[in-house]
Each structure stands twice: as structure tokens, then as C-alpha cells.
N, C-alpha and C positions, 0 to 999 in steps of 0.2 A: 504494500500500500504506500504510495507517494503523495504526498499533498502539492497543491498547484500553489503556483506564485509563492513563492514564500522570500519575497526580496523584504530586508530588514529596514530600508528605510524609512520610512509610516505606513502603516501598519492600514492597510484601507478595508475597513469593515460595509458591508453593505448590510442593511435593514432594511426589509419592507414592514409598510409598513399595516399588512394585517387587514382584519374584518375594521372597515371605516365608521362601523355603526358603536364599535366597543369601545375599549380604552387604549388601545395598542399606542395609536399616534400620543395619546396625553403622557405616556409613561415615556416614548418615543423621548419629544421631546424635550420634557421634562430631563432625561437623561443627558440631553448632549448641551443642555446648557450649563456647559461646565467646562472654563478654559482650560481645566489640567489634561484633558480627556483629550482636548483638539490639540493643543501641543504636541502629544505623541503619536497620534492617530487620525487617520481622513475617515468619517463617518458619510456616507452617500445612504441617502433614505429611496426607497422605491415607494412610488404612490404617483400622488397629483398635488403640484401647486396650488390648486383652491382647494382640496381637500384639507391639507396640512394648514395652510392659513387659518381655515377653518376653526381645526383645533384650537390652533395658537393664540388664538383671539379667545378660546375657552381658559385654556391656563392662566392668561394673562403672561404672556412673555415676549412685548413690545419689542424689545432690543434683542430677540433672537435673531440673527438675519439666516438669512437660506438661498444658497445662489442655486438657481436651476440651471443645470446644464444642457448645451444644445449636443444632439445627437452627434458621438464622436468623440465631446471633449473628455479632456481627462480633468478628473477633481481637485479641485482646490484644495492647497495646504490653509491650516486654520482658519475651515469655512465650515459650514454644514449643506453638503451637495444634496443639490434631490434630483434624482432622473423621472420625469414626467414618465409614464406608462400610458397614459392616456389622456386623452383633451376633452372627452363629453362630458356635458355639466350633468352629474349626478344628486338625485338625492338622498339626503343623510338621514335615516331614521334611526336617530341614538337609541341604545339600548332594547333594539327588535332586531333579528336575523331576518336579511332579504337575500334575495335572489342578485341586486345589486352587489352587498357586499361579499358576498361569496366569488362572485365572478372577477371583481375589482382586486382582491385579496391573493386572486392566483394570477392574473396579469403581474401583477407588482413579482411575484414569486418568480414566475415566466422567466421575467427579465434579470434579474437579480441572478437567477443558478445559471441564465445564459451568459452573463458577464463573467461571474464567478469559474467557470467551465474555459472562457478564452484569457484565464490570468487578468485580468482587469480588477479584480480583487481578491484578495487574502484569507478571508473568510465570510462568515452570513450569519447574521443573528436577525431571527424570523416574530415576527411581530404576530402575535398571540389571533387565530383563527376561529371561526365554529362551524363545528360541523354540520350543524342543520343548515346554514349558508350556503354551504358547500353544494351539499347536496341538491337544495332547492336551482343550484344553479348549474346542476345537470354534471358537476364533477365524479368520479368514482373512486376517487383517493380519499382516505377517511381520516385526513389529517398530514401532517405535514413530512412525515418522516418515512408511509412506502412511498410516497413523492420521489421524494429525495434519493431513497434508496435505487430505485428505477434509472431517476436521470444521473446516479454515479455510478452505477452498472457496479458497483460492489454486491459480493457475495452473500454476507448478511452485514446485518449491523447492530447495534447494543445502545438500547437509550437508556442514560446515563445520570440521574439526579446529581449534581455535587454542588460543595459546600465550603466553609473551610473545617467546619466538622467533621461530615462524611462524602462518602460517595457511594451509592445508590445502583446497581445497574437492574433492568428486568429483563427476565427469562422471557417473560409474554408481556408484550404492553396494552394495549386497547382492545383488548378480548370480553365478552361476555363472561363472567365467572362459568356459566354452567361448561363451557367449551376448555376450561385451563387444561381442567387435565388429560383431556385428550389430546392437547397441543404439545405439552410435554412430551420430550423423549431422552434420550439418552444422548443422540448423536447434536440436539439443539444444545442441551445442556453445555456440551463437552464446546460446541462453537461458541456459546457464548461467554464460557469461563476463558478461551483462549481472547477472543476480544478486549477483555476486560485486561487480562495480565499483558496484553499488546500495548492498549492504549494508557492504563497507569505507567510503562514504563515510557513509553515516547512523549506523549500529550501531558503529563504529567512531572516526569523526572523521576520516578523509582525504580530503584536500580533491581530490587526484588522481591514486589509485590507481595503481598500476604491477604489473600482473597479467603470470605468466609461465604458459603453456600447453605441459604434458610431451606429446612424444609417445607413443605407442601401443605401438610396432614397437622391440626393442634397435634403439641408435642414430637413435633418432628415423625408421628407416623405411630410411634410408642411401639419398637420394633414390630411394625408390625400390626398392633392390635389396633390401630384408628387411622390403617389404608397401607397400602402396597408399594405407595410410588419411590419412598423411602427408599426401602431394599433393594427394589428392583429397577429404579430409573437411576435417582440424583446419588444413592452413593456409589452404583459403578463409573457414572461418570466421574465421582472425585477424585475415583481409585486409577482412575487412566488417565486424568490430567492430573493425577499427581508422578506418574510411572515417566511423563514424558517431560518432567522437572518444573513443573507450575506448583508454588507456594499455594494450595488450596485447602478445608477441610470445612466438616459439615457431615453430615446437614443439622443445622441446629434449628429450636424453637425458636420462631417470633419473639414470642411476648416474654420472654426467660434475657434473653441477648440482646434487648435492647431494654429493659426493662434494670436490667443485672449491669446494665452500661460496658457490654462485653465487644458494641462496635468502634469503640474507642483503640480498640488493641488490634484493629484491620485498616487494611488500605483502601479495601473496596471490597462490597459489598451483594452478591446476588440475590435478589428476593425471584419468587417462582410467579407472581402475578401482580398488577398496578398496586392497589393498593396496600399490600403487604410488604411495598414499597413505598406507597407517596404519605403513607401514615405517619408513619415513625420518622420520615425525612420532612414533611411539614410541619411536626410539630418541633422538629428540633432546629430547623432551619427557614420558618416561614420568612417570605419575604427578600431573604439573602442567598435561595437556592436558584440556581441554574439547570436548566435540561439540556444536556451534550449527548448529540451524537456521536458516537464512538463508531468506528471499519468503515466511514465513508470515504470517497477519493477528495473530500474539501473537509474544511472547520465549519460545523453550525453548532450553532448555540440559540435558547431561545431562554424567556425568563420563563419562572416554573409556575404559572398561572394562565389563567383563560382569557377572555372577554371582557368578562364580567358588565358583561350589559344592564346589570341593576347598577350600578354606580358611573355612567357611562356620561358622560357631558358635564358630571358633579364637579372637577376639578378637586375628587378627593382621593382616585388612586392614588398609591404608593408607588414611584417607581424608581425603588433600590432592586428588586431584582432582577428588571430591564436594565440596570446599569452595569449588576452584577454579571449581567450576561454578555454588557458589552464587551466589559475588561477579560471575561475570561475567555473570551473570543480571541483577543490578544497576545494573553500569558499562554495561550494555547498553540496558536500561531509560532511565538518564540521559543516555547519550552521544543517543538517539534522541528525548528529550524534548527535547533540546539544537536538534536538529537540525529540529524541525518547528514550536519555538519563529521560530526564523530566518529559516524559512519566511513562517513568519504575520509575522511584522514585515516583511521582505521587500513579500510581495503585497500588505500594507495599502496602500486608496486615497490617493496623494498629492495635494494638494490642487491646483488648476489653477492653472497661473500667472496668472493676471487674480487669484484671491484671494489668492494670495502677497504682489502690489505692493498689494492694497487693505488689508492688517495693517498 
């Protein structure tokens, strides 16, 4: 796996910017009005000039300027760029899922993975969607990440909760519970415990991960006596990613391991379905969490929240984890340019010993 563009000069993050009817653009904004942030980094928003105005005129943030860019150009150092996606006046119906913002939501995304795809930018942090949008507006992606996974023609991929507490990954993410356990196998397991030990060492910096694997079943299964999946799914795969030298073990209880505060002593984290992950990670990191992509051919990042179309036009989101998710779009960017630096010095040809003694 290669990441695109990874040139260290500013760091150009592109954002779209989401369902227009939510909060995406308030928390958007709100985020990049912050000179430390454009000092070391070019932010280009995907969306619409009147929409964004829109907002801005909601937060109150006069003195943000926002240069649009004409077709072609390249971004502005310490500016806030936005690439038009489209010119039709649309309307806004804050805090309701339309057919509009569904369709407006994947334009902006269009164009943002097609820039991100020809090195034009660095990474993507993806402004918070909804799915009934989506749908009503004739899409069949049921959110942001088979998108993605499609247009980066990667293998699979691992979404990622992190923090600077923890880090999060799910076996199965946007699945109906009654289908979990059918989805589970042995051979998902084993791919995504390898994702996970992949991406904490490159995207991260750890040199030898220590991955803990939740079981399925209250009490981890109780060998046995409260379901199968235990035995016969999640610990053979522990037992082969650990034979092939991945720091892994498990399968432990829920509510015992984090309860017991035993994820403090891992690197990262596998829960077997959504919320047996976003539970124990929102309550211990609401607001400061990011959702990362992990095994794609780019960096996405988004912040770890929705819509939230009941608060949508109020100017009372919070948006630190939109901002969280700008920077770790960043440290992601660098810690992984870091890492395939290392690489290429590493496998440089050493010169043979007969030319060593003839220097």
C-alpha cells in the first residue's frame, strides 16, 4: 500500500463539505478559522460559494475570507480555498434530509477523491453525511467508506475510531446486528487484525503494536457456554496472527476491559461490531474522536459524529472533532511520509564489500 502525494511542504487537506442541510459546513468552518492551522497547512473545502457563505453568515465569522478557485488553479498558501462543484442555486432545508443534499454531498465527494486520486492533494477529511439523503437521491453507497473503498480499488479496509486515548478498529461496521454474526469469519478476522498492526505501525509510528481482540458473545462466549464464535472463529484467528508474528490476544469481554480500564495497556483495539465499539470510544473520547480509515490507497479522516440535523442552523455545534480530524489528517500524512522515507533508505543498494576495502 502506497499513499499519493505525500510532498512535505503544506500539507493540502481537502474537505467536502457534506449533507448542506446538517452541520458539517458550521463545524467546517468553525474549524479553519484558526491561523495556526493555515500556517502549516492549505485547507480547500469542496461544496458551493453560496452555500458556504450561507453558513458563515450562520456562525457569525465576518472576517473569514475564502478565495474560490477557478478551474485548474492550485491553492492558496494561508487562505481557505473552496472549489465550486456546482453553480445551481439550491435550497437549504436545515435540519431535514433531501434529495438535494444527498446528491450535492456526493458531487463535492466526486470531486475531492478525483483531485485526491491525481496528487492534487494529500489527504481528505469528509464532512459528516446521511444516509437517508443519500438514498432518496438515488445513490447505493450506504455511506462514505464502500465509496471510498471502491474508488481506491484497495483490498479491504478497517475503520478506525482514534483518540489520544485509544484507538478503536471494527470487524463489521454499518451492519444490522441481527447479520454480525454471520458476517464474521475467521479469514475477515485475520485481514483485519493485519490492517490494524499495518496501519498503527506506518500511520501511527509503533514500532510493535500490541492489539487486543473483544469477543463477540457476553463474557467472551464463557468457553463456550453463551455461543460458538469464540472457539471456533476469533481465537483461531488470534492463534494465526499471532504464529505469523503480530502482537495480538483475546478474545476478551466488553464490559470487564474496559470497565477494568485494561485498554489503556493496548495500542489498538478490535471490537467484532459498531457499537461495541463506538460505546466505550464515545464515552471516553466524545467530541475529541476521529474516524480513520485505515488499507486505503489515500488518508481520510472524518470527525466521529453525524448531521445532526436537530441542532443544524443553531450555531451551537461543537466543532473540536472536525478539527481533530483535520490535524490528524496531517500527523497522518507525516507520520506515513516518515515511514516510507525509512523504507527507501533502508532498501537503498549497499555497496559490495570488494568496493568498501577499495575506498
Amino acid at each position: 500500500m502506497y499513499y499519493l502525494c505525500l510532498s512535505m511542504e503544506k500539507i493540502k487537506i481537502g474537505i467536502t463539505s457534506g449533507d448542506i442541510n446538517g452541520i458539517g459546513l458550521e463545524v467546517i468552518l468553525k474549524s479553519l478559522n484558526n491561523e495556526s492551522l493555515l500556517q502549516t497547512g492549505i485547507p480547500v473545502i469542496y461544496g458551493n460559494i453560496k452555500i458556504t457563505s450561507y453558513h458563515k453568515n450562520i456562525v457569525n465569522l465576518p472576517n473569514l475570507s475564502i478565495y474560490v478557485l477557478n478551474p485548474g488553479e492550485k491553492p492558496k498558501h494561508n487562505r481557505v480555498n473552496l472549489v465550486n462543484c456546482w453553480n445551481d442555486n439550491v435550497n437549504i432545508t436545515l435540519g431535514k434530509p433531501t434529495p438535494e443534499g444527498g446528491k450535492l454531498a456526493m458531487l463535492a465527494l466526486d470531486q475531492a477523491v478525483a483531485d485526491l486520486m491525481r496528487n492534487e492533494l494529500d489527504a481528505l477529511v469528509t464532512g459528516p453525511i446521511h444516509k437517508h439523503s443519500m438514498k432518496m437521491a438515488g445513490y447505493q453507497h450506504m455511506g462514505h467508506t464502500p465509496y471510498l473503498l471502491e474508488k481506491s480499488k484497495s483490498r479491504d479496509c478497517l475503520m478506525m475510531m482514534i483518540s489520544e486515548r485509544l484507538r478503536i478498529g471494527l470487524v463489521t461496521d454499518h451492519l444490522p446486528l441481527k447479520d454480525v454474526c454471520s458476517a464474521i469469519s475467521k479469514e475477515l478476522l485475520i485481514s483485519k487484525i493485519q490492517l490494524m498492526e499495518s496501519s498503527l505501525i506506518r500511520d501511527f509510528g509503533i514500532e510493535k503494536p500490541n492489539i487486543a481482540v473483544l469477543g463477540l458473545n457476553p463474557h467472551a462466549g464463557e468457553e463456550g457456554m453463551l455461543g460458538m464464535e469464540e472457539e471456533q472463529i476469533i481465537r483461531p484467528a488470534i492463534i494465526e496472527s499471532k504464529k505469523s508474528g503480530i502482537f495480538v490476544s483475546g478474545p476478551y469481554s466488553s464490559d470487564g476491559f474496559f470497565g477494568a480500564g485494561k485498554f489503556t495497556k493496548f495500542d489498538g483495539i478490535l471490537a467484532m461490531y459498531h457499537d461495541q465499539g463506538l460505546i466505550p470510544f464515545k464515552t471516553l473520547s466524545f467530541n475529541s474522536g476521529v474516524n480513520y480509515t485505515a488499507g486505503l490507497a489515500f488518508i481520510r479522516t472524518s470527525p466521529d459524529h453525524g448531521t445532526a440535523f436537530d441542532i443544524a442552523g443553531q450555531n451551537i455545534a461543537d466543532h473540536e472533532s472536525m478539527l481533530h480530524a483535520i490535524y490528524a489528517a496531517k500527523d497522518i500524512v507525516s507520520e506515513s511520509k516518515g515511514y516510507y522515507d525509512d523504507r527507501k533508505n533502508v532498501l537503498k543498494k549497499k555497496p559490495k564489500l570488494s568496493e568498501e576495502l577499495s575506498e
